[in-house]
N, C-alpha and C positions, 0 to 999 in steps of 0.2 A: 649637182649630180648625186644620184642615192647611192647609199655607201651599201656594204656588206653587212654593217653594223647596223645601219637602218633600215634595213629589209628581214634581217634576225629579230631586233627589237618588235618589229611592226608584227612579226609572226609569232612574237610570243605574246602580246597582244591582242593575236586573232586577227589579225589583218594581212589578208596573204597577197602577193603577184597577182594580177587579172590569170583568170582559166584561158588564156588564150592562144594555149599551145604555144605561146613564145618563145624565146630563152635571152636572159639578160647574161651581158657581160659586165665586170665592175671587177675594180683592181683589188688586187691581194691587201689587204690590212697588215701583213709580216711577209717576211722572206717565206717564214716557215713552211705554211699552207696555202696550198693552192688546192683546185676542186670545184666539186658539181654540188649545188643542193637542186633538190628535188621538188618541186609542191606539188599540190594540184595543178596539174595542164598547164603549169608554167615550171621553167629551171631557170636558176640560177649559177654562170657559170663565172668563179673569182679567180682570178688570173690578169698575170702582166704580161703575160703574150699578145700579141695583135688580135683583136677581136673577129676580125674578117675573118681569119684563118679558122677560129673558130666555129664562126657560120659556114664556113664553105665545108667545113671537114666533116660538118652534122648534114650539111645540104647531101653530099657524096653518099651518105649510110645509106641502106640497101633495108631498113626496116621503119616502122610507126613512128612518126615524130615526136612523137609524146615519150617515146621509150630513147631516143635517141644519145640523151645525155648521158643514160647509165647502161649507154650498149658497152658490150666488152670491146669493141673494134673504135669507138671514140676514146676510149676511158685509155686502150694501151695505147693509139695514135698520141692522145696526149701526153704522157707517162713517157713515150719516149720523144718526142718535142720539147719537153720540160727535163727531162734528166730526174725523175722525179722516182720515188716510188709511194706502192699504196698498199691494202693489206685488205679492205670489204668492204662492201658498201653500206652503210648502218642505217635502222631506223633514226630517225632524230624525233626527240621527246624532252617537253618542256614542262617544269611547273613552278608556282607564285611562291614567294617565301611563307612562313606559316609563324605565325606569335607564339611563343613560349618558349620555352626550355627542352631542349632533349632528355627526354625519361631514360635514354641509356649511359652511362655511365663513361664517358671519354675522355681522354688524355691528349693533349696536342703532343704533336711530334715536334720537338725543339730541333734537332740533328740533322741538317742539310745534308749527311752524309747517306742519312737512310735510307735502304734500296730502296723502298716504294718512292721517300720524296726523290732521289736522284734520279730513277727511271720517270716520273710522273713532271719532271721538270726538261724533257726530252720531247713534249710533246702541248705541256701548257707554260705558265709563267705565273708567277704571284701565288706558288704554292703553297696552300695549306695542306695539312694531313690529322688526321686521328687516328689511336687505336682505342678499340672496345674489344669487350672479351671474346674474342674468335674472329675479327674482325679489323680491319682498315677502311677508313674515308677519307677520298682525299678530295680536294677543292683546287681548280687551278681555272686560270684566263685561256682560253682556246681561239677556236674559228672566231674571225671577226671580234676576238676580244671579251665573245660573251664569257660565262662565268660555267662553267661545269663540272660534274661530278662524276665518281667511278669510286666503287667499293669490293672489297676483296674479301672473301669469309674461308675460314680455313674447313680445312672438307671434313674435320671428325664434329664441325658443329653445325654442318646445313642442311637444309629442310625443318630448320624452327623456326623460321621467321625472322634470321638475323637480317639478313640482305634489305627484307623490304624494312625492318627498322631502322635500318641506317642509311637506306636512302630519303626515308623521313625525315630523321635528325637531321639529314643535312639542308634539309628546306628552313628548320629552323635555324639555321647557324648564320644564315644569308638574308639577303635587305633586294635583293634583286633575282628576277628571275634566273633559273636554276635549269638548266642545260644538260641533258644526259645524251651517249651514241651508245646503241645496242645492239648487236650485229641482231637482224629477224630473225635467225637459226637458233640463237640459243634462246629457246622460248619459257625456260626459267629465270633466266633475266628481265624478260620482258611482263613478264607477268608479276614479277615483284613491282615494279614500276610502275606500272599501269596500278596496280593496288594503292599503290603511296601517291597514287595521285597525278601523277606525270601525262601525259598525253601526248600521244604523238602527232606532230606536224607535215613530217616529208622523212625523204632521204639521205644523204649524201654519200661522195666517197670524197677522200679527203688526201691529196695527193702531198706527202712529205719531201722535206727535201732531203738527199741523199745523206745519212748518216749512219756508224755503224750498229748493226743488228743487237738486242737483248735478250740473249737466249731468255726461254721461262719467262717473257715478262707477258703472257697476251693477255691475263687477267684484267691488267690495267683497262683496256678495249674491249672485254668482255661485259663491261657496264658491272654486272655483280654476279657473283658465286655463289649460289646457294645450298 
């Protein structure tokens, strides 16, 4: 059976779902997350709920089948069937590791105490972190285990091009593809991304499980701050 992790893999390789308006179900890789990705004309829906119930609850919606994954009336039917919650649905964007050295000057975060790595450990696993001068990267295990990134830029240094140099750097820091989620509204984030190289694939929203709130922390899921 294809896993979650081999349907991610296979799309950061350019090999997507058939377009055929489908929707696959396939079990959660963690407790953690649960959720919809998006592709072309195909979803992907990871969950350990009974899948029936998931086709019928999408059969039921009252809109396009194609949009039906990320209608707001499946997304809360699921959300409160799972006891779950969620926060947007983000672009998902991928890109390849890159040879050399980062040209910016970074310090690894030693200190498991540190807000970013304690908050950024709320949501991935196998956290790494950096800081640069007006800035934070951090590195952690997510959806399906792949490997992704989110960068923080403090506000008296952005609009210089931190953001997209440090979502560079971190292509260089890794050996595997490189995983970012970036809400489409904030369209300075995405446009750093897309610069550095990143491409986007689909969608998702990505349903957590109940735990409690961080005030200030939505930078983390903001992808980057520029």
């Amino acid at each position: 059976m294809e896993t979650l992790r081999d349907i991610l893999d296979a799309a950061a390789r350019g090999v997507f779902p058939p377009a055929d308006g489908g929707t696959t179900v396939v079990p959660q890789e963690c407790h953690r997350d649960a959720g919809v990705l998006s592709f072309t004309a195909h979803s992907v829906v990871f969950t350990d709920e009974d899948p029936e119930w998931v086709h019928a609850t999408l059969r039921g919606l009252d809109c396009d089948a194609l949009a039906a994954t990320l209608n707001p009336r499946f997304l809360a039917a699921f959300l409160d069937r799972t006891g779950r919650r969620s926060e947007t649905i983000d672009a998902m964007l991928v890109a390849d590791p890159l040879p050399g050295k980062p040209p910016l000057a970074l310090t690894e975060i030693e200190d498991a105490n540190h807000p970013r790595v304690a908050y950024a450990r709320r949501r991935r696993d196998d956290i790494r972190a950096w800081t640069a001068k007006g800035g934070v990267l951090v590195t952690g295990r997510g959806v399906g285990g792949r490997l992704e990134v989110s960068v923080e830029v403090d506000e008296d240094v952005r609009h210089r091009g931190l953001g997209r140099a440090l979502v560079i750097a971190a292509r260089q820091l890794v050996t595997e593809p490189l995983w970012a989620q970036v809400s489409p509204g904030n369209a300075r984030s995405m446009r750093a991304f897309q610069a550095a190289g990143y491409r986007p694939v689909g969608a998702e929203a990505v349903l957590l499980a109940t735990a409690p709130r961080v005030l200030g922390g939505s930078a983390e899921d903001a992808g980057v701050t520029e």
